[in-house]
C-alpha positions in Angstrom: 2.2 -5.5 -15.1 4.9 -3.1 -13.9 5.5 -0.9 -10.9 2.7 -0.3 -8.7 -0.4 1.5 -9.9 -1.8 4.2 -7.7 -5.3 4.6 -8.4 -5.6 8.5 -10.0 -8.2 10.6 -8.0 -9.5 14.0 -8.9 -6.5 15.0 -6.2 -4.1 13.8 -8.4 -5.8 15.1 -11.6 -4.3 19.1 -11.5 -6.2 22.1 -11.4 -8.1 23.5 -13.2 -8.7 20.1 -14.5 -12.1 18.2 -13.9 -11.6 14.7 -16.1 -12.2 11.5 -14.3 -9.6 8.5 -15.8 -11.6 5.3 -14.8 -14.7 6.6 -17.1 -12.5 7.8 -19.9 -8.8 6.2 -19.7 -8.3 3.0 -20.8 -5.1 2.5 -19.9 -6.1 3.6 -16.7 -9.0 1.6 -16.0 -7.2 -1.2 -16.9 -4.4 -0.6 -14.1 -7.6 0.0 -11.6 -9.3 -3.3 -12.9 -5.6 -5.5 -12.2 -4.9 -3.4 -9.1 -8.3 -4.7 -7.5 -8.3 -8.3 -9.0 -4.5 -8.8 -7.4 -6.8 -8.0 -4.0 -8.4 -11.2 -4.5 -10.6 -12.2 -1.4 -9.7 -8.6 0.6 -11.7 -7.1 -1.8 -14.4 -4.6 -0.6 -17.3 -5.2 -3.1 -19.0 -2.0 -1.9 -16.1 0.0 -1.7 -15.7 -1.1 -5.5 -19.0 -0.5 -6.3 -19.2 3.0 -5.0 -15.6 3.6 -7.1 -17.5 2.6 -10.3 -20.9 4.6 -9.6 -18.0 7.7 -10.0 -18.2 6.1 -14.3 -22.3 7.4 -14.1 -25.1 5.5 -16.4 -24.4 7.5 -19.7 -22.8 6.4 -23.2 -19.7 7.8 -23.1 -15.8 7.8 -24.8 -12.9 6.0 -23.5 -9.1 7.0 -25.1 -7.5 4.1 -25.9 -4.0 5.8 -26.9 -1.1 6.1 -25.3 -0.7 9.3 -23.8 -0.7 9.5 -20.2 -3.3 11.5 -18.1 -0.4 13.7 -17.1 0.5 14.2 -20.4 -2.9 14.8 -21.9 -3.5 17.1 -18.9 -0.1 19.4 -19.7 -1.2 19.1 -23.3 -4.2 20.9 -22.5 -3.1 23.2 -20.3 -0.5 24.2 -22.9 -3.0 25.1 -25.3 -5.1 26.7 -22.9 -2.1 29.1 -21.9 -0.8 29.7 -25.8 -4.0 30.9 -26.0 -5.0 33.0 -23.6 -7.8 30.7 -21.9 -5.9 29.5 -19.0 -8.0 31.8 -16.2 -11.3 30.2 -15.4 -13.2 34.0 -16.7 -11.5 33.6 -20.2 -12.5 29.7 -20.5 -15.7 30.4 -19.7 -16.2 33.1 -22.5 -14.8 31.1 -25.1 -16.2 27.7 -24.6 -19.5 29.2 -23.2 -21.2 28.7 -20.1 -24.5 26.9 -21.7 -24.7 23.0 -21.1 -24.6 22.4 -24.8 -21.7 24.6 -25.5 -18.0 23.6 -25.6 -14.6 23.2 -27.7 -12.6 20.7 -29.4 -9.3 20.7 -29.6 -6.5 18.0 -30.9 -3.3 17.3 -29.1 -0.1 15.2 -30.3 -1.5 12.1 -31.5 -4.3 13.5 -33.0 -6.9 12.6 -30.6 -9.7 15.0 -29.8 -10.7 16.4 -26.4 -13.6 18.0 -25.7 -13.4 21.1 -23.4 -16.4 22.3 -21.0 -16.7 25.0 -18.8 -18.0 23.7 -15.4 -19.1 26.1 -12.4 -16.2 25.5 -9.8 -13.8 27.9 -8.8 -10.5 25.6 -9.5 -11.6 23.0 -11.3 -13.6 24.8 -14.4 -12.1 22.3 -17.2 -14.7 19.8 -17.7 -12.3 17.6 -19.9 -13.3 14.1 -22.1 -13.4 12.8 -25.2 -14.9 13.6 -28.4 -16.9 11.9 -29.4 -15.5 9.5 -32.6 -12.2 10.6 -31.7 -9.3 8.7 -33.1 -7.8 6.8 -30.3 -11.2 6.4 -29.0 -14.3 3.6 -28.5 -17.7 4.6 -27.3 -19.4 2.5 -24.7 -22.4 2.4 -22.2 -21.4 2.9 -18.9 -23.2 0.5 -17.5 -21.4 -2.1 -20.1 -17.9 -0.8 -18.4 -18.9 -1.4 -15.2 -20.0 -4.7 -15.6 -16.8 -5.5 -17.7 -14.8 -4.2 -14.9 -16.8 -5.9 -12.2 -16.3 -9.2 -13.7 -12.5 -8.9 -14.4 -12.4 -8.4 -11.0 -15.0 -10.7 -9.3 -14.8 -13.4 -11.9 -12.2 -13.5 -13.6 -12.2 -16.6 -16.0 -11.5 -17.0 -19.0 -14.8 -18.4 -20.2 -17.7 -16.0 -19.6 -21.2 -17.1 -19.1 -24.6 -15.3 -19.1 -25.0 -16.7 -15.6 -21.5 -15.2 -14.3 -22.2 -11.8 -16.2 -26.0 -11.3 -14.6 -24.7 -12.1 -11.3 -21.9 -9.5 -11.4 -24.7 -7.3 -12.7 -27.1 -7.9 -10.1 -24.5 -7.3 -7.6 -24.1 -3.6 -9.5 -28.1 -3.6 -8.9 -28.3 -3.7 -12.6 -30.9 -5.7 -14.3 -29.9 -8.7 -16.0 -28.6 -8.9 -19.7 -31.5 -9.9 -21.9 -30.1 -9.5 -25.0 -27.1 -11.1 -27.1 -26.1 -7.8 -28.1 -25.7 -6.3 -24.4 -23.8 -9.6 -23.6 -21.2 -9.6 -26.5 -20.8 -5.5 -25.5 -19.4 -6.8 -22.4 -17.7 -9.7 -23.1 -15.7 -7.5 -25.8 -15.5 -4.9 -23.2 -13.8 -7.7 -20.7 -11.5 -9.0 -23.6 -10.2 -5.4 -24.3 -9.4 -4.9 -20.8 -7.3 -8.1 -20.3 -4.9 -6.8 -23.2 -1.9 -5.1 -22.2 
């Protein structure tokens, strides 16, 4: 896997930045998923759990390209400052204050980022994104987590319905009825065990 992954919190993320990497990050969740796993038995399942409750119960967009956070963070802020929009007042006025208003814009590889105001004095960049973005897959949180959980609880190779509703029972999710909910995460599982 590399050097040492250190697990990105919203300290690490820079101002005026508010963009959370293990909910939309691939290549970041999958360092978090490998970091844990390599724990093996000292890991603390409630600890974990309370990391991945940070990914919410929404449907939401992962990037799956290669640009770092960093890089996708001085991207933005580049534009923002090109454009006059790097002060939280003149964000605010252009993207809008109103919880269905916001921006697009596209940075180097042609992925696109969606740009929110949110009310906090430093960190005022709400920051995903877009939705169908290239360099992007959409997925249920709840699908992640469980994906995630497994990885790390589990493990092997072959996946069962009785190893997947455990992991989600442990999540207090309820169990996965449906074929289509089970191959979501067993997709999910297989795209984070590619490097």
């Amino acid at each position: 896997m590399g050097p040492v992954f250190k697990t990105l919190t919203m300290k690490t993320i820079p101002e005026p930045f508010q963009f959370n990497p293990l909910k939309h990050h691939l290549d970041h969740i999958r360092h978090f998923t490998y970091e844990r796993a390599a724990e093996e038995h000292r890991i603390d399942v409630k600890s974990l759990i309370r990391e991945l409750n940070h990914i919410g119960t929404s449907v939401m967009d992962v990037y799956t390209g290669s640009l770092s956070t960093a890089r996708i963070c001085s991207e933005v802020f580049r534009y923002l400052k090109l454009n006059g929009l790097k002060e939280r007042e003149e964000f605010s006025a252009w993207t809008g204050q109103n919880f269905n208003e916001f921006r697009i814009i596209s940075l180097s590889d042609n992925s696109q980022w969606t740009l929110k105001y949110h009310d906090d004095k430093e960190r005022y960049v709400h920051l995903f994104p877009a939705r169908s973005s290239p360099h992007s897959l959409r997925i249920k949180a709840n699908t992640l987590k469980s994906a995630i959980m497994y990885y790390i609880l589990i493990g092997k190779d072959f996946i069962s319905g009785k190893d997947l509703n455990m992991v989600r029972e442990t999540l207090g999710l309820s169990p996965v009825k449906s074929s289509v909910d089970a191959e979501a995460i067993t997709e999910m599982i297989e795209i984070l065990r590619k490097e």
